[in-house]
C-alpha positions, 0 to 999 in steps of 0.5 A: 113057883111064885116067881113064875106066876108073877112073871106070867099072870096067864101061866097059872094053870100052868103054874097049878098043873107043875105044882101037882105033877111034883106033888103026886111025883113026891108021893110016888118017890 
């Protein structure tokens, strides 16, 4: 994850937005 907001500085709403589908994901699982 940090890896790709390194990478791509722009790309961290993105980054936001992966990290909380896992979450809600995570707790549907």
């Amino acid at each position: 994850m940090a890896l790709i907001v390194m990478a791509v500085p722009e790309g961290l709403p993105l980054a936001v937005t992966i990290s909380l589908a896992y979450s809600v994901g995570k707790m549907k699982d």
